[in-house]
DSSP file (Angstrom, degrees, kcal/mol; ACC not computed):
  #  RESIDUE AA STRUCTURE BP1 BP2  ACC     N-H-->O    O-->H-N    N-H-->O    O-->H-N    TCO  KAPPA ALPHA  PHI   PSI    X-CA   Y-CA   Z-CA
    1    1 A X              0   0    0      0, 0.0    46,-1.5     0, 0.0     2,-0.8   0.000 360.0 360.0 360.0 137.9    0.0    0.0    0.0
    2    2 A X  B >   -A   46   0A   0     44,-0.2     3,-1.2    42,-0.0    44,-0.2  -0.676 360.0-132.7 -71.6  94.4    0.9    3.4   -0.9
    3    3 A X  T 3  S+     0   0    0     42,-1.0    42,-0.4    -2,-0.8    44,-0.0  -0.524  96.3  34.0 -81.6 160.8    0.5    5.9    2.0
    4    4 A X  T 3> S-     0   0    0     40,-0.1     4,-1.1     4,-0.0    -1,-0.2   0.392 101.3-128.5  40.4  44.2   -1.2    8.5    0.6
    5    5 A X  T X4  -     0   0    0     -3,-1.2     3,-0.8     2,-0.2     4,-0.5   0.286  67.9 -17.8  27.9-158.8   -3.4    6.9   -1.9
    6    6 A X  G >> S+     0   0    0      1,-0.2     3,-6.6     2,-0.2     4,-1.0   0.761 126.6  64.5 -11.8 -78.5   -3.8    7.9   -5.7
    7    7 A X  G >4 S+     0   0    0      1,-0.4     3,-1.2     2,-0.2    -1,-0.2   0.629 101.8  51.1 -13.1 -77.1   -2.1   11.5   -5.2
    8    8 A X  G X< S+     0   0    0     -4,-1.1     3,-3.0    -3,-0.8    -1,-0.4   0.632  96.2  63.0 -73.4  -5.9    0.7   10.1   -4.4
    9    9 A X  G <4 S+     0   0    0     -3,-6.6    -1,-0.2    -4,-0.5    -2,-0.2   0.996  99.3  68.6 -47.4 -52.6    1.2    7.6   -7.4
   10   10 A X  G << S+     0   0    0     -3,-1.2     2,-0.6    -4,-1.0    -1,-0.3   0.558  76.3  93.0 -61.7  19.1    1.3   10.5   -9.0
   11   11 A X  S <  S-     0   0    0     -3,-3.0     2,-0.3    -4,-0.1     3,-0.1  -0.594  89.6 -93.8 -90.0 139.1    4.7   12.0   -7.8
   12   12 A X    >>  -     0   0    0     -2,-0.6     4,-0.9     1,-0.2     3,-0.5  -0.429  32.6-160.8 -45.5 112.1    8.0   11.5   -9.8
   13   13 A X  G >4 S+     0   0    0     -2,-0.3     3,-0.6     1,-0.2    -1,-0.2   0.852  93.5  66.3 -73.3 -14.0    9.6    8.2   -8.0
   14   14 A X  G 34 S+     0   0    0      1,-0.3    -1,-0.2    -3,-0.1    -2,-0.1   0.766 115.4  26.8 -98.5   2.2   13.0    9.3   -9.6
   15   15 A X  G <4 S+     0   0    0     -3,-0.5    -1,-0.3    27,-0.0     2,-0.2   0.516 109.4  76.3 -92.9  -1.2   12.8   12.7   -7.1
   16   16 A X  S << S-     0   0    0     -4,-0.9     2,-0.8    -3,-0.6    27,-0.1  -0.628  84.6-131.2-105.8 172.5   11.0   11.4   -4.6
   17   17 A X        -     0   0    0     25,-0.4    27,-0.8    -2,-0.2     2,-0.1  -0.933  29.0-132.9-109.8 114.1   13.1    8.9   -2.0
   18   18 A X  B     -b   44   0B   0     -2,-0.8    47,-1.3    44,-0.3    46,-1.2  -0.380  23.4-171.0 -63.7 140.3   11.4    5.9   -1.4
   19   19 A X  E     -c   65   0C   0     25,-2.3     2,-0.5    45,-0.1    27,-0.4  -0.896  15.4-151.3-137.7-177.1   10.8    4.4    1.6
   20   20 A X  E     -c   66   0C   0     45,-1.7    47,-3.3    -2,-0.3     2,-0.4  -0.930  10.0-165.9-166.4 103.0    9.3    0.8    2.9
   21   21 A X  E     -cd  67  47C   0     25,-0.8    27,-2.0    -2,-0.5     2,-0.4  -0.788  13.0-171.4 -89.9 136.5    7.6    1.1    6.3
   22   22 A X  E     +cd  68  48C   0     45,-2.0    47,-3.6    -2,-0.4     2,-0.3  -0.817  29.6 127.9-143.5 100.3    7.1   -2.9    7.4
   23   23 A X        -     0   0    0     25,-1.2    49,-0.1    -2,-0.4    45,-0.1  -0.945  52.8-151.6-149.8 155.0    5.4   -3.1   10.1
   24   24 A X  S    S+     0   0    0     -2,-0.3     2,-0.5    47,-0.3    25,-0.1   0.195  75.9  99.8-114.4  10.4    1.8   -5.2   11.7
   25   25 A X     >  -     0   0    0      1,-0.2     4,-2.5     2,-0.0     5,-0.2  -0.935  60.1-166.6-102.3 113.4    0.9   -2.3   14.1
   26   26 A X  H  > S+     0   0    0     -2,-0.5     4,-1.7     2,-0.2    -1,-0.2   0.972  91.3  40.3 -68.2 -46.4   -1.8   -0.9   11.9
   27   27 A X  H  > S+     0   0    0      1,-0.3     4,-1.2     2,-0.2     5,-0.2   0.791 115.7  55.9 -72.2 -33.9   -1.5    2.8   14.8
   28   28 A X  H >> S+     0   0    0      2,-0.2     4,-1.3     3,-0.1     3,-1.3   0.985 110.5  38.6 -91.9 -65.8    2.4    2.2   14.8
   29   29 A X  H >X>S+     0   0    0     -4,-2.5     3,-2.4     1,-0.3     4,-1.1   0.969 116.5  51.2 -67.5 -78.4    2.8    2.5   10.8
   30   30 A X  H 3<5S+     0   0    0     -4,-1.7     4,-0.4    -5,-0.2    -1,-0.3   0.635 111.4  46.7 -38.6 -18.6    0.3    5.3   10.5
   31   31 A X  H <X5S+     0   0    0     -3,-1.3     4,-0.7    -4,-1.2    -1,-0.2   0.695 120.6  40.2 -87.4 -31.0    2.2    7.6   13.5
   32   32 A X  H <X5S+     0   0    0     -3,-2.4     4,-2.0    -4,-1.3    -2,-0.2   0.830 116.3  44.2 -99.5 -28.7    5.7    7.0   11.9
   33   33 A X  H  X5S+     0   0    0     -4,-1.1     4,-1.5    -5,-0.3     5,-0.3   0.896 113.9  54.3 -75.0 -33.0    4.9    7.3    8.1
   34   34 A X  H >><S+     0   0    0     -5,-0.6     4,-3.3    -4,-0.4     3,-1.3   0.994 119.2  38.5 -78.3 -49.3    2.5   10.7    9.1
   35   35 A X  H 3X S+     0   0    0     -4,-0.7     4,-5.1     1,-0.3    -1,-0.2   0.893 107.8  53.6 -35.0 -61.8    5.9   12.0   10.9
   36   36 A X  H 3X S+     0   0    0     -4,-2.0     4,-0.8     1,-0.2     7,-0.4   0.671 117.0  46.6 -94.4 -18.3    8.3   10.8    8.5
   37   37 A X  H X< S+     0   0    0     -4,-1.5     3,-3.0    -3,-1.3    -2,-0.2   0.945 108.1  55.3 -65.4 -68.7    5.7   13.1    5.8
   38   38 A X  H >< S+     0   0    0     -4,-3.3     3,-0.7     1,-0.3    -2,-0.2   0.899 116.7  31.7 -30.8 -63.4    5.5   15.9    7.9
   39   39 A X  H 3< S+     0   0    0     -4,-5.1    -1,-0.3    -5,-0.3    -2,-0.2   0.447 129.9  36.9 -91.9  18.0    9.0   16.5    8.1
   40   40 A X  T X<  +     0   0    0     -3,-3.0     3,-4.9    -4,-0.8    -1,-0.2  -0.159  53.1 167.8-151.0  56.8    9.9   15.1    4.6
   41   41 A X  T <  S+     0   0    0     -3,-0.7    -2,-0.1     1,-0.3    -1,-0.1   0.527  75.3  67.1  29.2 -82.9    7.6   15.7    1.9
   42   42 A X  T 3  S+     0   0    0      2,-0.1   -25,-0.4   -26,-0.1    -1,-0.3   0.777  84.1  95.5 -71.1 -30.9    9.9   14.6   -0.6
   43   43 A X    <   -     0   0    0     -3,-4.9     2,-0.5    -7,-0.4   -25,-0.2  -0.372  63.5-150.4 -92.3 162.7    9.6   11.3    0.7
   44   44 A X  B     -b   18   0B   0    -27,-0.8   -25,-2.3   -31,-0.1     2,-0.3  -0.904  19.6-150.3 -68.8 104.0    7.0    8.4   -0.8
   45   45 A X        -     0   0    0     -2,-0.5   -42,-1.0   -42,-0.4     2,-0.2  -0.610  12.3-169.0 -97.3 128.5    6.1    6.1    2.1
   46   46 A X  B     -A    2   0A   0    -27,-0.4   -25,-0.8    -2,-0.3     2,-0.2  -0.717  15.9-153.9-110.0 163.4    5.4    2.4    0.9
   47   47 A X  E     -d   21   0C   0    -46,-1.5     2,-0.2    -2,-0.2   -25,-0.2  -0.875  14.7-172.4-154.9 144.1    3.8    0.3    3.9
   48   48 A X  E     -d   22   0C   0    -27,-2.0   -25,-1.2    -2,-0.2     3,-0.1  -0.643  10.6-172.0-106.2 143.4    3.8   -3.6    4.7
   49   49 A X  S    S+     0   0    0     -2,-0.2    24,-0.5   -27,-0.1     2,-0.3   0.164  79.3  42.4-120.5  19.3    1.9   -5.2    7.5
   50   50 A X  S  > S-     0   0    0      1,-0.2     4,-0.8    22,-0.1     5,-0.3  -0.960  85.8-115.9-140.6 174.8    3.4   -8.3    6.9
   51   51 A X  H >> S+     0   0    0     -2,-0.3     3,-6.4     2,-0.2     4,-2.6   0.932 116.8  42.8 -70.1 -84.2    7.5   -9.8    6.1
   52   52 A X  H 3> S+     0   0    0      1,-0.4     4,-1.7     2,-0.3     5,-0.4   0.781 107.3  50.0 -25.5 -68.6    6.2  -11.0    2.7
   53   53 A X  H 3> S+     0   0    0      1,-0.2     4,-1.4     2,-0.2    -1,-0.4   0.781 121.6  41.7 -58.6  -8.3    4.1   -8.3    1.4
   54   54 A X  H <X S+     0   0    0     -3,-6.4     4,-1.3    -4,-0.8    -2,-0.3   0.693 110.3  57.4-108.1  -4.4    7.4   -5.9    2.3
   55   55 A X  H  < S+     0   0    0     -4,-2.6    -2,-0.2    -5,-0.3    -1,-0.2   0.891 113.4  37.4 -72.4 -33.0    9.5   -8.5    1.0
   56   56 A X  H >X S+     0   0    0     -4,-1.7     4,-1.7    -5,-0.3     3,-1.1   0.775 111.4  58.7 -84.3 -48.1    7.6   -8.2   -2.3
   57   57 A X  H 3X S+     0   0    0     -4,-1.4     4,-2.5    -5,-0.4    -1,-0.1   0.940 106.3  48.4 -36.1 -57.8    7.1   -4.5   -2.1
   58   58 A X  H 3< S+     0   0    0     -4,-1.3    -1,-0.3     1,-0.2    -2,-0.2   0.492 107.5  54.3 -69.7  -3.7   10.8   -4.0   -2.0
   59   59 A X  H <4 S+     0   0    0     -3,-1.1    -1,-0.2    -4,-0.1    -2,-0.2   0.676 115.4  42.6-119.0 -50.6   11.3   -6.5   -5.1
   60   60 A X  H  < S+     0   0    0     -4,-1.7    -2,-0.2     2,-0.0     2,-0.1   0.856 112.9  63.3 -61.6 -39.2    8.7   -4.1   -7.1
   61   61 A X  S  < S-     0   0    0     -4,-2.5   -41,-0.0    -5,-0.1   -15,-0.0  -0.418  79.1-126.0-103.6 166.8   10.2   -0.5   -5.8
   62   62 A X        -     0   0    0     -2,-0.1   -44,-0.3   -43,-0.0    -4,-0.1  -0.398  44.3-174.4 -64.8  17.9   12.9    1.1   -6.1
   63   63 A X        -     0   0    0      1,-0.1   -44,-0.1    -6,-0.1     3,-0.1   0.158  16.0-174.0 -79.2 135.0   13.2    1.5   -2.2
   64   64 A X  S    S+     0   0    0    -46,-1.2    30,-0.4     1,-0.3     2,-0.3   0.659  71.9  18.6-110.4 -22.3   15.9    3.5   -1.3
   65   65 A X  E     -c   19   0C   0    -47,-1.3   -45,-1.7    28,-0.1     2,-0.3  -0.976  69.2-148.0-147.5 134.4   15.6    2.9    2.9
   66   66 A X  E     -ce  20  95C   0     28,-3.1    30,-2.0    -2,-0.3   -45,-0.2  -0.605   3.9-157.8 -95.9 159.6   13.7    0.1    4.7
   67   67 A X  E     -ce  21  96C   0    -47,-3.3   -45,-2.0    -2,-0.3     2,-0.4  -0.588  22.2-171.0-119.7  59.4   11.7    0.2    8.5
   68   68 A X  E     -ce  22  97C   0     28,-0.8    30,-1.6   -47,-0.2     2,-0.2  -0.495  24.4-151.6 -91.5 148.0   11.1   -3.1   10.3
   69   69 A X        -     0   0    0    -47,-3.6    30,-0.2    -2,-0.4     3,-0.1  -0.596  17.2-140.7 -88.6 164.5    9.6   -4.1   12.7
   70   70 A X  S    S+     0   0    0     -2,-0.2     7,-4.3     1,-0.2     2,-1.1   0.864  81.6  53.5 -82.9 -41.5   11.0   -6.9   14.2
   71   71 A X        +     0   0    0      5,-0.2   -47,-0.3     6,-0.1     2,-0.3  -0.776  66.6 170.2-103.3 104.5    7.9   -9.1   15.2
   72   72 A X        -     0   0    0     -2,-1.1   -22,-0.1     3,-0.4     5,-0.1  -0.762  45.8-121.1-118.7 169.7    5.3  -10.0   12.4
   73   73 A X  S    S+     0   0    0    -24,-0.5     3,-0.1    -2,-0.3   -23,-0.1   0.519 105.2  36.6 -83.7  -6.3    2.7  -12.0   12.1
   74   74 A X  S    S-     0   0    0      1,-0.4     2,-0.2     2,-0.0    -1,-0.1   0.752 119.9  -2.5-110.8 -31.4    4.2  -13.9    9.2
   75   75 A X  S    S-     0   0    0      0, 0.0    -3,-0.4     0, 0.0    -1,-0.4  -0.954  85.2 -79.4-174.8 155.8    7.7  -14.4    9.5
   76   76 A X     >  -     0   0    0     -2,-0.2     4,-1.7     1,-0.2     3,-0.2  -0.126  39.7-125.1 -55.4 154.2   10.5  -13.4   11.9
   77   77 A X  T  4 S+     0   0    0     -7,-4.3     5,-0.5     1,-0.2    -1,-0.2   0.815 117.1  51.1 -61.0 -20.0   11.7   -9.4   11.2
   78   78 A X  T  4 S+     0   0    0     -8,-0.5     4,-1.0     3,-0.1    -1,-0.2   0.813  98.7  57.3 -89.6   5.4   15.4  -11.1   10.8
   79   79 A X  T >> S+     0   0    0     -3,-0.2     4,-2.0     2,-0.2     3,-1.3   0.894 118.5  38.5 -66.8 -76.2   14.2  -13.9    8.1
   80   80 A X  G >< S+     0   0    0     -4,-1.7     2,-1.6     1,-0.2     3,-1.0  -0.093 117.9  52.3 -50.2-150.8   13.1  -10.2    6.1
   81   81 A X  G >> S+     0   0    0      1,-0.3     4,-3.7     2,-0.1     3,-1.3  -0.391 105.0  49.1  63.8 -76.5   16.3   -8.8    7.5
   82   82 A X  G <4 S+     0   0    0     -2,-1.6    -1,-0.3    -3,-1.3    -2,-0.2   0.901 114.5  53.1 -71.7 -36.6   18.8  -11.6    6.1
   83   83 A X  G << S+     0   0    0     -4,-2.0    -1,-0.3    -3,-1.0    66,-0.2   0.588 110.6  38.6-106.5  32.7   17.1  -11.1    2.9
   84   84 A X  T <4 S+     0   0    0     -3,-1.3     8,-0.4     1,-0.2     2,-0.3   0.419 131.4  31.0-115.2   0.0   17.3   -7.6    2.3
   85   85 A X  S  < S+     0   0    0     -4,-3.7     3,-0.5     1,-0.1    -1,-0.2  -0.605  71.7 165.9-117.2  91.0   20.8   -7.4    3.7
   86   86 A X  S    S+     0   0    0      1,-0.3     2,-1.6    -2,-0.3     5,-0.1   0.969  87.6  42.3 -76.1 -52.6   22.2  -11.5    2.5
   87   87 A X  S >  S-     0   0    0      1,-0.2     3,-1.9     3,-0.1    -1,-0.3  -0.459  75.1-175.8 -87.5  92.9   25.7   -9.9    3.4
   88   88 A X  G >  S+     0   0    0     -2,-1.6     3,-1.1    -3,-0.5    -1,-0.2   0.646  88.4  58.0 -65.1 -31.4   25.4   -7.7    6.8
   89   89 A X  G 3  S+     0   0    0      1,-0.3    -1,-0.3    24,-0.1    -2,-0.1   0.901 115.4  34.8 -88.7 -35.2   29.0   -6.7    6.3
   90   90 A X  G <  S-     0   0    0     -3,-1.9    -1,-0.3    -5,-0.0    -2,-0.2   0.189  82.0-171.6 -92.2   4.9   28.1   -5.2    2.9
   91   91 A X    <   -     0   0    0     -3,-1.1     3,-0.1     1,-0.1    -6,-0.1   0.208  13.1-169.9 -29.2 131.3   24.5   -3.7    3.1
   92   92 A X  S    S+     0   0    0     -8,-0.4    51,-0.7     1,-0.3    52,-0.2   0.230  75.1  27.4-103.6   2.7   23.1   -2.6   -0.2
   93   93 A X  S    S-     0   0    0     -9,-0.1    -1,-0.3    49,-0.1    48,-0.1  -0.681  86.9-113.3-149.4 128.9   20.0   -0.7    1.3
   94   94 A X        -     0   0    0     46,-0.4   -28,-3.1   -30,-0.4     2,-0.4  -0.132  32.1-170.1 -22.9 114.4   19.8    0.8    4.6
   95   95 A X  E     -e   66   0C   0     19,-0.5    21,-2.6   -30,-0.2     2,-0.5  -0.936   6.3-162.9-140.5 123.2   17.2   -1.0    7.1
   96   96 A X  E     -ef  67 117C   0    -30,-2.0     2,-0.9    -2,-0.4   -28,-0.8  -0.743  11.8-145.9 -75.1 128.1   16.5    0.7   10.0
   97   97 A X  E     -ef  68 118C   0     20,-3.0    22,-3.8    -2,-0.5     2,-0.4  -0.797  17.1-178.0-112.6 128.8   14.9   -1.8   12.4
   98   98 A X  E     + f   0 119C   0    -30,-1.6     2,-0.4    -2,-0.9    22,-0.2  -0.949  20.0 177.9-104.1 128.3   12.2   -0.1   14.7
   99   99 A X  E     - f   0 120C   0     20,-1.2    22,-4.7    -2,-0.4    23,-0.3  -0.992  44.2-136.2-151.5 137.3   10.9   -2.7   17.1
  100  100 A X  S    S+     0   0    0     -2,-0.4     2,-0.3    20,-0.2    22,-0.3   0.794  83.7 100.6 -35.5 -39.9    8.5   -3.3   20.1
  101  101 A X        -     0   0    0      1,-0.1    -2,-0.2    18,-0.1     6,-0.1  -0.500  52.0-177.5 -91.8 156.2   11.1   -5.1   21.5
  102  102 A X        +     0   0    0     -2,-0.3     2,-0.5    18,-0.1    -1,-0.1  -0.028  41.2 114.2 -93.5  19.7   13.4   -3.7   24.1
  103  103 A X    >>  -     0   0    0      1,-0.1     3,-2.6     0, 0.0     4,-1.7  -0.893  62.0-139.8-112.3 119.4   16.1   -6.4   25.1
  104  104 A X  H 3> S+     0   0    0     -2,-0.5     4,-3.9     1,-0.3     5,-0.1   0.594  95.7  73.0 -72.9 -14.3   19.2   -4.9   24.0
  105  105 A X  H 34 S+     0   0    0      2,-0.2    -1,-0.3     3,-0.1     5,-0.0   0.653  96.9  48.3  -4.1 -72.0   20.3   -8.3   22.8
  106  106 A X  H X> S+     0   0    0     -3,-2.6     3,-1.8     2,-0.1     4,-1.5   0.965 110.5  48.4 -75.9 -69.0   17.9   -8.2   19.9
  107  107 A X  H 3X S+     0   0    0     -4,-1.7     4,-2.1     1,-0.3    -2,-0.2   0.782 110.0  50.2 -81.6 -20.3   18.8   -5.1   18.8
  108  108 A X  H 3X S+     0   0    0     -4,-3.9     4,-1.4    -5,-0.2    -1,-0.3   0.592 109.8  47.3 -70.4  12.9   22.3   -5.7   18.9
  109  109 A X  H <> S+     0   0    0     -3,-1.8     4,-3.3     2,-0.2    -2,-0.2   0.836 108.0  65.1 -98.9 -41.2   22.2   -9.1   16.8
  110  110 A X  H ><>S+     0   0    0     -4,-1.5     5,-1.0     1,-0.2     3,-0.8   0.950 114.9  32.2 -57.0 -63.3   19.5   -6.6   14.1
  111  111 A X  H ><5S+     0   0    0     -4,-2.1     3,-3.9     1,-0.2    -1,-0.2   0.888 115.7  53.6 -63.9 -42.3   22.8   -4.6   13.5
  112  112 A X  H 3<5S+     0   0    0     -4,-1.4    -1,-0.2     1,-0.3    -2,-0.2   0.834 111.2  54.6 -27.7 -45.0   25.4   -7.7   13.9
  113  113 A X  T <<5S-     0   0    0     -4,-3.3   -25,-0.4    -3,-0.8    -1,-0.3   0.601 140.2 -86.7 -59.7 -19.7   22.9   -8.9   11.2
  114  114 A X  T < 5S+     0   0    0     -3,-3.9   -19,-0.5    -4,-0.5    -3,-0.2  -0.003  74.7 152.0  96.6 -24.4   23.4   -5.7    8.8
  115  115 A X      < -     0   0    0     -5,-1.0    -1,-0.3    -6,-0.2   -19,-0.2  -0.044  51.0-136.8  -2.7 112.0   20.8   -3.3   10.4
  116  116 A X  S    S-     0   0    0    -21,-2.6     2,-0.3     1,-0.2   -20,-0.2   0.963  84.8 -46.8 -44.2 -53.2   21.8    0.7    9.9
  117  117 A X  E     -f   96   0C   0    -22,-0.5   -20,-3.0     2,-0.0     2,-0.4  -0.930  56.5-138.0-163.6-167.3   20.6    0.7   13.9
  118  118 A X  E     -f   97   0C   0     -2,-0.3     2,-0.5   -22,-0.2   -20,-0.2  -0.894  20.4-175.2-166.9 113.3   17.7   -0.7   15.5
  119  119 A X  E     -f   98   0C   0    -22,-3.8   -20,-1.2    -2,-0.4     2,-0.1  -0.844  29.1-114.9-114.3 149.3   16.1    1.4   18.0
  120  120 A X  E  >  -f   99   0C   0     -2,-0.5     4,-0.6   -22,-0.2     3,-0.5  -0.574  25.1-128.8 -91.1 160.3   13.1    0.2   20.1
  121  121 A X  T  4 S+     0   0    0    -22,-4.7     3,-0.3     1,-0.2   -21,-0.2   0.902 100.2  68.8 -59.2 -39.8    9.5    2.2   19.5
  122  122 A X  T  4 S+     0   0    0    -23,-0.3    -1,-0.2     1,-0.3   -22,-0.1   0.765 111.7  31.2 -79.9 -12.7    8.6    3.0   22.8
  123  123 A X  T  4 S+     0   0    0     -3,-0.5     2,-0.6     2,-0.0    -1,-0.3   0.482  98.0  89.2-111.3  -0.9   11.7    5.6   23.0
  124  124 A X     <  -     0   0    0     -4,-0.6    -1,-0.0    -3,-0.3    -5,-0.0  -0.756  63.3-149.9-101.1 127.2   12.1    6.9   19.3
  125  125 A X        -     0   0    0     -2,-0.6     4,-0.1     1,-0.1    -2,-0.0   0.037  27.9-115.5 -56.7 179.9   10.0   10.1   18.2
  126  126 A X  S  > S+     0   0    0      2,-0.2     4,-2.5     3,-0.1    -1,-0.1   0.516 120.2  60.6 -82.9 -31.3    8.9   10.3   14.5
  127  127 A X  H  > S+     0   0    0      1,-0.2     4,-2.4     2,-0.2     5,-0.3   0.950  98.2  49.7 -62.6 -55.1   11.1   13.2   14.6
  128  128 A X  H  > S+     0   0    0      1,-0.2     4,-3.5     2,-0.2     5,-0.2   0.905 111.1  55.3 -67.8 -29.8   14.3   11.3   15.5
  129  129 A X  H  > S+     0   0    0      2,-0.2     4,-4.7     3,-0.1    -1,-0.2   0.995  98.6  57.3 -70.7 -50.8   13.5    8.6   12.5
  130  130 A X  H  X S+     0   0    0     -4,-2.5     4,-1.4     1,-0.2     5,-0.3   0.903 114.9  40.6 -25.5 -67.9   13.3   11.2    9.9
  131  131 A X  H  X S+     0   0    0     -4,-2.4     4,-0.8     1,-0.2     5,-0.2   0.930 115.3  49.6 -21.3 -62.9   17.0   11.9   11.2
  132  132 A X  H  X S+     0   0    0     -4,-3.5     4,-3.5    -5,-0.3    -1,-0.2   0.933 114.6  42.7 -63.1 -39.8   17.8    8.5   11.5
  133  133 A X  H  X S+     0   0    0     -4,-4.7     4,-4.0    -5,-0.2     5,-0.5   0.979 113.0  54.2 -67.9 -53.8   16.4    7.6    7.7
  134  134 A X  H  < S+     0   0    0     -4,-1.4    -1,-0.2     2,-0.3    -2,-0.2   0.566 110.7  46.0   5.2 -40.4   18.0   10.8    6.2
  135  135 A X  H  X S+     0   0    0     -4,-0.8     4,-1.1    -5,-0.3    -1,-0.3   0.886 114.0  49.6 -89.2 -59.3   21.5    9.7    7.7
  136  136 A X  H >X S+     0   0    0     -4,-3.5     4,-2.5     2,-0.3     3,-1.0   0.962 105.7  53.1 -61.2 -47.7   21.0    6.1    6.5
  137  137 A X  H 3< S+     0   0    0     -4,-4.0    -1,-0.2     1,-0.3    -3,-0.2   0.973 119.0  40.2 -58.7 -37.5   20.1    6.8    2.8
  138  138 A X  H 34 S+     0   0    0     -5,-0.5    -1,-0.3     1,-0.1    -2,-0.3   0.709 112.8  46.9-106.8  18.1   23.0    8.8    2.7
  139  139 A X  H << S+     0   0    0     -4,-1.1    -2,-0.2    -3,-1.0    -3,-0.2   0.811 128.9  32.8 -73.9 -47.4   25.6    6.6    4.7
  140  140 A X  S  < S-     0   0    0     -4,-2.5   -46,-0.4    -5,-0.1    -1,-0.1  -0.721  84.0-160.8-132.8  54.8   24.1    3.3    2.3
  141  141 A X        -     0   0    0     -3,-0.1    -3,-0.1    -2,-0.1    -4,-0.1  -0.065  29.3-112.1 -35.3 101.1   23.3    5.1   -1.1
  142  142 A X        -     0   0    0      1,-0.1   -49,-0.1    -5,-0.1    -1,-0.1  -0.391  37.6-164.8 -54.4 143.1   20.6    2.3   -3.0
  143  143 A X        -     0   0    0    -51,-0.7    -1,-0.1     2,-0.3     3,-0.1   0.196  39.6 -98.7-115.2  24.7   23.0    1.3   -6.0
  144  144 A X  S    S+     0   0    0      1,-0.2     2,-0.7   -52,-0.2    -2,-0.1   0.207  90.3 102.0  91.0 -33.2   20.7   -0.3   -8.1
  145  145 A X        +     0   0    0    -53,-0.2     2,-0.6     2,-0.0    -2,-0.3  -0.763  35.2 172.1-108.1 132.5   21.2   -4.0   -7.4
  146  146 A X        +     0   0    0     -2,-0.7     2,-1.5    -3,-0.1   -53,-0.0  -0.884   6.4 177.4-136.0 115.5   19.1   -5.7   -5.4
  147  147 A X        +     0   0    0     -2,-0.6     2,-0.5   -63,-0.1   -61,-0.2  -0.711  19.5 165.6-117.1  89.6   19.5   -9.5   -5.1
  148  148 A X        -     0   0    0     -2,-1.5     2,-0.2   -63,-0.1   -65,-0.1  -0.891  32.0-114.7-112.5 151.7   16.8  -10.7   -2.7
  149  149 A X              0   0    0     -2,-0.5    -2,-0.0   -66,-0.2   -66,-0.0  -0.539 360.0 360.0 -93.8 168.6   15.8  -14.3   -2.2
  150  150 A X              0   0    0     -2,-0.2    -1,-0.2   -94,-0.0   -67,-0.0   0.666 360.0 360.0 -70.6 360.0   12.9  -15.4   -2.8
C-alpha cells in the first residue's frame, strides 16, 4: 500500500526517496509514516503489514531505505532482514529496524545482522526517524542491485 493513496502515485519516484515502512501495528505505521511526511515531503512512504508483502514491495520499488519491525505475524523481522541485507558486512540498502522489542540483545544481533541501527519504538519520536532515515540513505546510497531471495 501506498500511504497517501492515488495523489501520491502520482509524484515522480525518480525525485522522490522511497521508503518501505514494514510493520503489523496498523497505529504504529500510521504515526511513523505521518511523521516521517510531515518532516519530509519529498519522501513516498510504501507500507507492509506483513515480512512477505514488504518483502515483495521491495522487489517491485525502487526502495531506497527500509523500516522493520521486528515481530510479524508472518515471518520473523530477521528472516526479512537476512534477505534484504544477505551480506550484513556489505548492506546494499539501509534498514532501519524499529521494534517493540526492548532487550538490547535483539537489537544488537539486528545490526550484527546488517541493520543501519535498530532502535526500540517506545523511545524513538517520529522526529528522531526522519533523522535517522536521512542519515542512512546517505551513509548506504541504494546502488541499483538488489538481489533478494525469494
Amino acid at each position: 500500500m501506498v500511504f497517501g493513496g492515488p495523489e501520491k502515485a502520482a509524484v515522480s519516484m525518480s525525485n522522490a526517496k522511497l521508503i518501505l515502512l514494514i510493520d503489523d501495528h496498523h497505529k504504529d505505521r500510521q504515526y511513523f509514516a505521518h511523521r516521517l511526511k510531515v518532516n519530509s515531503p519529498d519522501l513516498m512512504i510504501f507500507e507492509a503489514a506483513t515480512g512477505q508483502a514488504g518483502i515483495d514491495l521491495f522487489k517491485a520499488y525502487p526502495i531506497d531505505c527500509v523500516i522493520l519491525e521486528l515481530a510479524l505475524p508472518d515471518i520473523s523481522g530477521f528472516v526479512v532482514l537476512a534477505k534484504l541485507v544477505p551480506i550484513a558486512r556489505r548492506p546494499q540498502i539501509p534498514v532501519v529496524v524499529l521494534t517493540e522489542f526492548t532487550n538490547q540483545g535483539l537489537l544488537e544481533v539486528a545490526v550484527t545482522n546488517g541493520a543501519f541501527v535498530s532502535l526500540p519504538k517506545m523511545i524513538t519520536c517520529g522526529d528522531d526517524l526522519d533523522r535517522i532515515v536521512h542519515k542512512a540513505i546517505a551513509t548506504i546510497p541504494r546502488d541499483g542491485m538488489k538481489d533478494v531471495a525469494a
